[in-house]
N, C-alpha and C positions, 0 to 999 in steps of 0.2 A: 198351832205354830210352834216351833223346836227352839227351844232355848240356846241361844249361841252358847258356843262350846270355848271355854280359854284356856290356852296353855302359854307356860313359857319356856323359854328356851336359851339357853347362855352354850356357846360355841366360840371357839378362835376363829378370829378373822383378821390375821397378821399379812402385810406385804409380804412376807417372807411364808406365812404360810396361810392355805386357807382347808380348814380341814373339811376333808371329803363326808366325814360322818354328820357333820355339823348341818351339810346341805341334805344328806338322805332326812335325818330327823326331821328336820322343817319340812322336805317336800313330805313327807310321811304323817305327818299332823295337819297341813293343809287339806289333805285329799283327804283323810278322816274329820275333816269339817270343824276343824278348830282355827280358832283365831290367834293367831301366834303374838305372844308378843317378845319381838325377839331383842336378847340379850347378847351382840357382838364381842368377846373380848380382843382388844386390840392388843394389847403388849403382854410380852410373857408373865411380865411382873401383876399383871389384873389378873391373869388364868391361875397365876401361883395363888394369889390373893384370895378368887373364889376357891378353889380347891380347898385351901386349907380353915375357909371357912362355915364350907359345906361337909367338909369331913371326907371329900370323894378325892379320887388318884386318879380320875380323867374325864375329859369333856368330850363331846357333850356333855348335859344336860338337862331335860327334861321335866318339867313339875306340871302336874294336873289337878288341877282345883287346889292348889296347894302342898300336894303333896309330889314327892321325889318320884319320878319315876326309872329315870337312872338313862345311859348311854340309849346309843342306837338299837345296840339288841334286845337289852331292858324294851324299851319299847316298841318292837316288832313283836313280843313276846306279849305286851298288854293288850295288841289288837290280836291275840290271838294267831298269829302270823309266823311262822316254823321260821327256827334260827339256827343259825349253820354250826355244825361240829364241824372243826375243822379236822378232828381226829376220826369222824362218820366214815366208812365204808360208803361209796358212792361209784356209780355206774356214769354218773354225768358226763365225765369227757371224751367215754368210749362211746357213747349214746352221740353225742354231738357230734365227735368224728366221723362215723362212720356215715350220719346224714350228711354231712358235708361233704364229702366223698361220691355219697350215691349224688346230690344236688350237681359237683362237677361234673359228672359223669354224664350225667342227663342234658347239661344246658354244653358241653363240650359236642356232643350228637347233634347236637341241637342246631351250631353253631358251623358245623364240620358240613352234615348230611341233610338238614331241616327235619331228622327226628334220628332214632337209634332203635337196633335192634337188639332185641336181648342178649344176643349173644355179646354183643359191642360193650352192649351194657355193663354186662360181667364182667369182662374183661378190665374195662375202663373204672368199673368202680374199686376193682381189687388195687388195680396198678393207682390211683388214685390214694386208696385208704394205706398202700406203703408208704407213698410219697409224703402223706401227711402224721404217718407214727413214725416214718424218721426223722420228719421234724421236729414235733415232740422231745423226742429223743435228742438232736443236737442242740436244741436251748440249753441242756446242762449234760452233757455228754459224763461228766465226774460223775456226777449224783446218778445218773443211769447209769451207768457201768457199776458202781457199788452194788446197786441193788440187782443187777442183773447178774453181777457173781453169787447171789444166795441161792443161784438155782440152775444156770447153764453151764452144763459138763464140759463142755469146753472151755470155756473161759475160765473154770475153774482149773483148766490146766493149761492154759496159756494165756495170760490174762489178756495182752494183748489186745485178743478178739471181742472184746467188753467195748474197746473203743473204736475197733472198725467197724463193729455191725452196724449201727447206723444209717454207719456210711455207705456199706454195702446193699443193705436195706433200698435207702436212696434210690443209688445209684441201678437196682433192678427194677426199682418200681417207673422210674423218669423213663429207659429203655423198651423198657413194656409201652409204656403209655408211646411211644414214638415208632414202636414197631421193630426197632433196630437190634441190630450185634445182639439176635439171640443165643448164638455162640456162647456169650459173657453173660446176661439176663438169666436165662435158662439154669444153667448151672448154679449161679450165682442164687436164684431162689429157692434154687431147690435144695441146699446145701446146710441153707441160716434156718431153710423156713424145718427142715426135715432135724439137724441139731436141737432145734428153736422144741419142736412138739415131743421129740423124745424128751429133753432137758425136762419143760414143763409136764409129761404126766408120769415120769418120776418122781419128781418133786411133790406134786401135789393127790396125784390119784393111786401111785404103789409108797412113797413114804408118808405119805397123809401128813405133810406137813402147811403149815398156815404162814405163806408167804404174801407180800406185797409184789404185787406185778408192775412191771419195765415198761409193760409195752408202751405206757404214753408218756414215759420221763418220767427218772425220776422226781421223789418226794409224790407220787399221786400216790392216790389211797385205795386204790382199784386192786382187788383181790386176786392174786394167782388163781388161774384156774382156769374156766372155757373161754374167758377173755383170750387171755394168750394164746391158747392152746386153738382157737378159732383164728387167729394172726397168724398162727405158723403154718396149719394147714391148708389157709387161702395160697398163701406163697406157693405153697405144694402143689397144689390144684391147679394153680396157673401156669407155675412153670412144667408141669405134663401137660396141660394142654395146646402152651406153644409148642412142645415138641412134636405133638401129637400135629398140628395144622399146618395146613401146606403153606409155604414162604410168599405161593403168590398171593395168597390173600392177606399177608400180616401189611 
């Protein structure tokens, strides 16, 4: 039989606030089979109090068998458990988007036809994955468009278009997905997405420089490079193949 396990734990637990970290550490030592015994601080004035009694500049908390084990991460780190750079090169949000994308695409056939055909498929995931990098993209429209001037030739001469594309983005991928005025789609993708692939394999594959990529808003840590350069070509691809397909079937 397995000797209970003890830890303790000291966290804010203020009306005013209740820290989020405070609750991972506990749920994070229960599920490794410890027995908490947990330490609430209630007023600012107890959390100053531990701090500067324990020597530490923030809480959580954590002690095992007596000894310190430090914050949240401190402690994902003891169970052996990967802690996040936030400064790490990561693939995570294009990886999520673009399943999120293929997931509409599929339950939208789904939902339309009672299944989808490949071609629909395509179509619908592409128009789909604009829809949702322009989103990306409009949560901080500022911080993308900075980052998106280290490398789009255009915008480097008109700045302007730092903060339309987005928009434009958007507004091609919602028209696609409805079938409509590809008059304005059409052009419209083929315009950002053709600017968009030159910009980026200049930047990255003839000046061989080491950029941060736009494509999912800024401040992500997603690398210049086939990411984008895969976003601009899909646009490309789509909008020649609307061209290319006859109007009665859009």
């Amino acid at each position: 039989m397995n000797s209970p396990k003890d830890a303790t734990l000291y966290r804010m637990v203020m009306p005013e606030h209740l820290c989020p970290y405070g609750l991972k550490s506990l749920d994070l030592l229960k599920r490794h089979g410890y027995e908490v015994e947990d330490h609430p601080l209630r007023t600012r004035a107890e959390t100053e109090s531990f701090k500067a009694g324990h020597g530490v500049e923030t809480t959580p908390q954590a002690f095992i068998d007596g000894r310190r084990i430090g914050g949240y991460d401190d402690l994902r780190a003891f169970f052996g458990k990967p802690v996040k750079d936030e400064n790490a090169v990561t693939y995570v949000p294009v990886v999520a988007l673009f399943g999120m994308a293929a997931a509409m695409a599929l339950a939208a056939g789904w939902a339309a036809f009672g299944g989808v055909g490949i071609i629909r498929l395509g179509e619908w995931f592409i128009a789909f994955a604009m829809c949702l990098l322009a989103l990306q993209k409009l949560r901080d429209v500022e911080a993308f468009s900075t980052m998106f001037l280290n490398y789009d030739l255009l915008a480097r001469r008109w700045v302007r278009y730092a903060y339309l594309y987005p928009f434009a983005e958007g507004l091609a991928g919602v028209l696609m997905i409805a079938g409509v005025l590809r008059w304005l789609s059409v052009p419209l993708a083929l315009f950002i997405g053709t600017v968009g692939a030159v910009s980026v394999f200049k930047a990255v594959y003839w000046d061989k420089r080491e950029l941060k990529c736009a494509c999912v808003g800024g401040g992500s840590n997603v690398p210049l490079g086939f990411v984008s350069l895969t976003e601009n070509l899909m646009m490309v691809a789509m909008a020649i193949w609307m061209m290319a397909k006859p109007v009665s079937l859009g």
